[in-house]
C-alpha positions in Angstrom: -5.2 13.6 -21.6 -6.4 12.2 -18.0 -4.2 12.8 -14.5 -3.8 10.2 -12.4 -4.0 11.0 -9.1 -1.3 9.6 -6.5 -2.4 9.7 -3.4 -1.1 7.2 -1.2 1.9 4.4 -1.9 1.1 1.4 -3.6 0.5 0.3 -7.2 -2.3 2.3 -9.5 -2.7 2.0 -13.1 -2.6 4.9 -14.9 -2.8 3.5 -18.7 -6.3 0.5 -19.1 -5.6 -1.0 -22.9 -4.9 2.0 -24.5 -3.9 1.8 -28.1 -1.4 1.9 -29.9 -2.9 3.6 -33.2 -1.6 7.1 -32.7 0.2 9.4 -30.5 -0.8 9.5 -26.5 -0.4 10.8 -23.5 -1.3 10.4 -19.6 -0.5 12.7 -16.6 0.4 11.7 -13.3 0.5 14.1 -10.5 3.1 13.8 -8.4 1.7 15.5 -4.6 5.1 15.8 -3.3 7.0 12.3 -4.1 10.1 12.4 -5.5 10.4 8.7 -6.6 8.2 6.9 -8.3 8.6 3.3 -10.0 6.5 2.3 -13.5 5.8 -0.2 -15.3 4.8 -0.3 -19.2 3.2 -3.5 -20.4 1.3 -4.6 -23.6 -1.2 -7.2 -24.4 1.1 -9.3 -26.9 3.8 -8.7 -29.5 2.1 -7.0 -32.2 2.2 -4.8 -34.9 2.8 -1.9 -32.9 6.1 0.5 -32.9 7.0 3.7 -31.1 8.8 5.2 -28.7 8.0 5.7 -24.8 9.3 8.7 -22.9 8.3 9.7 -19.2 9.0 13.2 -19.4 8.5 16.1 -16.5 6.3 18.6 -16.5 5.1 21.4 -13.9 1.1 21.6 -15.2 0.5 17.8 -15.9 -0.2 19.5 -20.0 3.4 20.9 -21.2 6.4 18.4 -21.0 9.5 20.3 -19.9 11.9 17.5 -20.7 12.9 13.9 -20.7 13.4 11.8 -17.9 16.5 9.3 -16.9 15.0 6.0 -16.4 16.9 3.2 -14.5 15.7 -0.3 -15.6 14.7 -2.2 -12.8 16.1 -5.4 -13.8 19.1 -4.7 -16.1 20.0 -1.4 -14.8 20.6 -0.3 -17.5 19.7 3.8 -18.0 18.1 5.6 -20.9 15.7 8.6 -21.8 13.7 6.5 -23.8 12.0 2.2 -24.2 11.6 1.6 -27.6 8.9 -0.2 -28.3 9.6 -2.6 -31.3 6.9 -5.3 -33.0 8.8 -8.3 -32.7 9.2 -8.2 -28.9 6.6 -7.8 -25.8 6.7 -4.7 -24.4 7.2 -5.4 -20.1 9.5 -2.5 -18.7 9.9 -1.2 -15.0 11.5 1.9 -14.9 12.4 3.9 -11.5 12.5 7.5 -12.1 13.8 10.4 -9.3 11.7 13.5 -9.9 11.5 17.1 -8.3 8.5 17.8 -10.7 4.8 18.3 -9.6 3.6 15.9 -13.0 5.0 13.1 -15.1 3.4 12.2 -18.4 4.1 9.2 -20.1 4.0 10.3 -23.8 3.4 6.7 -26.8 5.6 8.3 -29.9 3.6 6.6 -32.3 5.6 4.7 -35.6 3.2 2.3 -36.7 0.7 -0.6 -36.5 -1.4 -1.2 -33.2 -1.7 -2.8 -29.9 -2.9 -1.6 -26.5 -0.8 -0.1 -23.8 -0.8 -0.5 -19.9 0.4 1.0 -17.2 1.1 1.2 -13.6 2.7 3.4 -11.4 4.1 3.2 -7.9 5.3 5.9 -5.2 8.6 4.8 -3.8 9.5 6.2 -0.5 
């Protein structure tokens, strides 16, 4: 597992084509924000299937639980995006945190595809 680093507002991608094969993780260190908005994208509908859940954490290692995510478009809230293999996978979540770390943690089912991300602090 890798931290991203946030250091300053404005959009940083924290997952580069990942895939979709097996179970992953990536850290994102928080410094202090309490909002932060991201986005979950892959390449194409695929094969793949899983589960994504942004989950807190105080070490950026250990998940202490789940987090609510707020679509961006829909509104719609949930502690999980399922990811399916007959859709494209193009979320924006906003999550409110008081944690030091997220980690954004790929529940693998099946198949493959790569995963992207991108993460924004909001003020």
């Amino acid at each position: 597992m890798t931290t991203t680093d946030l250091l300053t507002t404005g959009q940083t991608q924290c997952i580069s084509s990942v895939a979709m094969t097996a179970d992953s993780t990536q850290a994102i260190a928080m410094h202090g924000a309490r909002h932060a908005r991201i986005k979950l994208t892959s390449a194409a509908p695929g094969s793949r299937a899983g589960v994504i859940y942004i989950q807190e954490s105080q070490d950026g290692a250990t998940a202490d639980n789940n987090c609510t995510l707020t679509n961006k478009t829909s509104g719609v809230v949930a502690t999980s995006i399922t990811v399916t293999t007959s859709t494209l996978l193009d979320a924006v979540v906003d999550i409110e945190t008081d944690a030091p770390f997220l980690i954004i943690f790929f529940d693998y089912t099946s198949g493959s595809g790569t995963l992207n991300g991108y993460v924004t602090i909001k003020e």
